[in-house]
N, C-alpha and C positions, 0 to 999 in steps of 0.2 A: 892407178885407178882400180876403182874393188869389181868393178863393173864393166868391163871393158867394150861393149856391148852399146852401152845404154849411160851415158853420162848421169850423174848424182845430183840428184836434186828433191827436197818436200817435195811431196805430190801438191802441195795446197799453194806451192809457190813457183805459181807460172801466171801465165795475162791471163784472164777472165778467158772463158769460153763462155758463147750463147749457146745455148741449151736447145736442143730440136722442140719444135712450137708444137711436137706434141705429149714433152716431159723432159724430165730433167734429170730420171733414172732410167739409164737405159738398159732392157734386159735382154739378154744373148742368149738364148733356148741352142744350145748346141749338143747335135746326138750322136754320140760315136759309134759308127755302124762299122765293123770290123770283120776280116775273115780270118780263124784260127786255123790254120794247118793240121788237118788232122795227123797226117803221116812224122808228126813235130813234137817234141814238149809244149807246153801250152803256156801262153805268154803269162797266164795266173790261174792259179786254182782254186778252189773252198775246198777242196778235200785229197786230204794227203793219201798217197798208197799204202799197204801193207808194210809193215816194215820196213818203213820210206823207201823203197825201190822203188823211182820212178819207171815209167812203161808209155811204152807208143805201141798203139795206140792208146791214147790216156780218154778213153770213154766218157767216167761221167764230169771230168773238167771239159772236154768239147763239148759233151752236152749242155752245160751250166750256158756255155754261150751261145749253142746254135737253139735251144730254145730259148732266147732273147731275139732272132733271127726272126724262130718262126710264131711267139706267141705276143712278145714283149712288143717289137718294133709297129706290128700294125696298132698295139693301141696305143704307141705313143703318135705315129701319124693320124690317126681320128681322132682323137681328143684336140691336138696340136691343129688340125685342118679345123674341125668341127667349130671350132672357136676361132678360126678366121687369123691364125696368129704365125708370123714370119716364125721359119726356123732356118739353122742352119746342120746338116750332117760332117762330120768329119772323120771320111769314108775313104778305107783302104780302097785302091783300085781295081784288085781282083774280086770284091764281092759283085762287079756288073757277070765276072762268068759264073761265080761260086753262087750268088743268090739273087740272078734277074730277075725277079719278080720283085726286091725288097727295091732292088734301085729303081724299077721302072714308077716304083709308087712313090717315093721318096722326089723323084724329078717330076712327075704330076700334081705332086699336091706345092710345087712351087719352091721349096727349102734349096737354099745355096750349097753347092757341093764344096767342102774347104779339104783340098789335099792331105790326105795321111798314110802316106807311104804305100804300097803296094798291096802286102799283108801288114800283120799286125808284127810286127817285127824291126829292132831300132835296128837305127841305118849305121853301115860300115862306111869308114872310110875309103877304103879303097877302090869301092863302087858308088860311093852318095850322089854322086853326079846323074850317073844312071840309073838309078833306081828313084832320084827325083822326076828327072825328066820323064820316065816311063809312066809316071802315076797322072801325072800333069796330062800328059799327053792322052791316056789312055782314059781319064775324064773326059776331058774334052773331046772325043771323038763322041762318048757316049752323049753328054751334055748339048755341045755344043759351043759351050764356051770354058777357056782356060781359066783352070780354078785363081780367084785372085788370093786365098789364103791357103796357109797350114797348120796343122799341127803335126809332129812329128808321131811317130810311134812313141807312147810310154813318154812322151815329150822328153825322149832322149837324144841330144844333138851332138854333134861334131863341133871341131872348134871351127870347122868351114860352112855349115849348115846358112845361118844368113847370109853370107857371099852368094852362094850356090843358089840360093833363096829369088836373095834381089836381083841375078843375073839371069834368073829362068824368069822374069818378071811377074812372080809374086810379089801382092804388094802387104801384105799382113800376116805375121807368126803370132802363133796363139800360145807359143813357148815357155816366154820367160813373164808370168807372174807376178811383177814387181810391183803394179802400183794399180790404182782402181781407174785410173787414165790411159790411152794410149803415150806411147813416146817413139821419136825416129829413132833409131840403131842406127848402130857406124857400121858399113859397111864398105867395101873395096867402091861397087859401080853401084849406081842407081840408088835406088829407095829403098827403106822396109819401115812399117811401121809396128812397132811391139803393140798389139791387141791384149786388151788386158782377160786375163779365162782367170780360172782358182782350183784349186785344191782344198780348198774348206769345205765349199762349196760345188761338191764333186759328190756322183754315189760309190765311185768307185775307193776312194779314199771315206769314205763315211761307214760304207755298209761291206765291201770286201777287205779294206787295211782295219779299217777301226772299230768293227764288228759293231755299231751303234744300234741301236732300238728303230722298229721302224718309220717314227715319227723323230729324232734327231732331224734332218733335212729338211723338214718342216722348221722346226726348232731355229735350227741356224739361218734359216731365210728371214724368219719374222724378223729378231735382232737385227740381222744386217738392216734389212729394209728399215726399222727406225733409226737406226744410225744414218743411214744415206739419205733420211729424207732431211733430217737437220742439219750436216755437210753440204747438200747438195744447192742449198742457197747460196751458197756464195761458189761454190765446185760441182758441175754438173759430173754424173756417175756413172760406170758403166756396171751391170752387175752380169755375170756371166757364171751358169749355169751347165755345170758337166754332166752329161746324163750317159747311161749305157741301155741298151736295152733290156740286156739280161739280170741289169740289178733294180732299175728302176720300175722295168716292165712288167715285175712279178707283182701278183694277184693283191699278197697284204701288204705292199707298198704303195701302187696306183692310187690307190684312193690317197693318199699324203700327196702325191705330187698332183691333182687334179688338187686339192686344197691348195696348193702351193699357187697353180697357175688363178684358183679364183681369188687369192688374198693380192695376186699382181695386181689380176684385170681390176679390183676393185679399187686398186690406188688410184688419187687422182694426177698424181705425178710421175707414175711408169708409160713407157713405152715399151714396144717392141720391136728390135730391130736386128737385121743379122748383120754379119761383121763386115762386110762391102758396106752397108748403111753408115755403118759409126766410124767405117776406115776414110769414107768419104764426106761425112761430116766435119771429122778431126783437122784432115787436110786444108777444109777449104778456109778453114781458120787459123790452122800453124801449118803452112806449107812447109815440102822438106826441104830440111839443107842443102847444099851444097853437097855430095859426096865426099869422103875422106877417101884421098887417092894414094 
């Protein structure tokens, strides 16, 4: 199997799903609110050192992110509030010490907290175990409730990553890509549901990999969005949305992504939902298998 994961199949070829009665593209606002290490190399940079020697402390790559932190994140929460519109964070665990003031606003204005990893840092094997449960856990004290999703660091995984997933009872990875639907994964025990996220469809892969114009993400959204509105008649959509603070939150980009959110709200076939909505949606229509034991 090429997939071993995630069994092969069209996306277009499964039983009808009904569409939530309030759209039938469903959009995922998901904000990755992360803590860079300073004392660390920096998980990415825009700007290379002096005769590439890198250096710790790496000043203005921490900076590129912790002013996402401090300028970018509060106007993606007031715009995202102000407009009355579900989000969801996918929030390393150490930014409740590193920037309580960004998580105490982020759990006020109502956004789902979705597991990602501790710092910004992909997970080892030889500790994934703990360093899942620590994040999990260390949400949940602050929240309240155990995050039901993830995403990984750098959506980098282990070949045990959804094992470890489904047994810490997360019910949705926002990992693997593969199709514009949710699907169940094979896992050892329990459940996991593959949540569909993108990489097209990302600023991080838009404006830090692919160095595009500040309007590109505008650009890619329109497109999809008439594609998905002609698919979605007979395939209901999920469209999910990668955002970072530090890239999206800057001054001559905001204005494209408030474009972005008025060309949603103006559809008449979007909703907005975050990924406990559509993981529970999906379910109550293609309940999961059997576990593969």
């Amino acid at each position: 199997m090429a997939n071993p994961r995630i069994p092969y199949r069209f996306s277009n070829d499964r039983a009808p799903l009904t569409p939530p009665k309030e759209g039938r593209i469903m959009v995922h606002l998901v904000v990755n609110v992360e803590n860079w290490s300073f004392d660390q190399g920096m998980p990415r940079t825009i700007i290379t050192p002096p005769h590439g020697k890198e250096t710790v402390p790496d000043v203005p790559n921490f900076s590129w992110a912790d002013y996402g932190m401090r300028a970018g994140l509060p106007r993606l929460i007031d715009t995202i509030s102000a407009r009355g519109l579900p989000a969801s964070t996918s929030f390393n665990a150490s930014v409740i010490d590193a920037y309580p003031s960004a998580a105490h606003a982020m759990l006020d204005a109502g956004w789902e907290f979705i597991g990602h990893g501790v710092h910004q840092k992909s997970l080892n094997q030889s500790d994934e175990r703990e360093a899942i449960e620590l994040a999990l856990a260390k949400i949940e004290g602050f929240t309240g409730q155990r995050p039901r999703g993830w995403l990984s660091p750098g959506l980098r995984e282990t070949f045990d990553t959804p094992d470890i997933l489904a047994e810490s009872g997360v019910d949705y990875v926002c990992d693997w890509m593969v199709d514009d639907l949710p699907n169940w994964m094979t896992v050892k025990s329990g459940a996991l549901l593959q949540m569909p996220y993108n990489l097209e469809l990302n600023d991080s892969i838009i404006w830090a990999i692919e160095k595009h114009a500040s309007d590109e993400y505008l650009l890619r959204l329109q497109q999809t969005l008439k594609l998905f509105e002609r698919e979605s008649e007979t395939h209901p959509r999920v469209l999910a949305l990668g955002l970072h603070p530090h890239l999206v939150g800057v001054p001559h980009r905001f204005g494209y992504f408030e474009e972005m959110l008025d060309l949603l709200q103006s559809h008449p076939n979007v909703c907005f939902m975050t990924g406990s909505q559509i993981a529970d949606w999906y379910a109550a229509q293609e309940p999961a298998p059997s576990a593969v034991q």
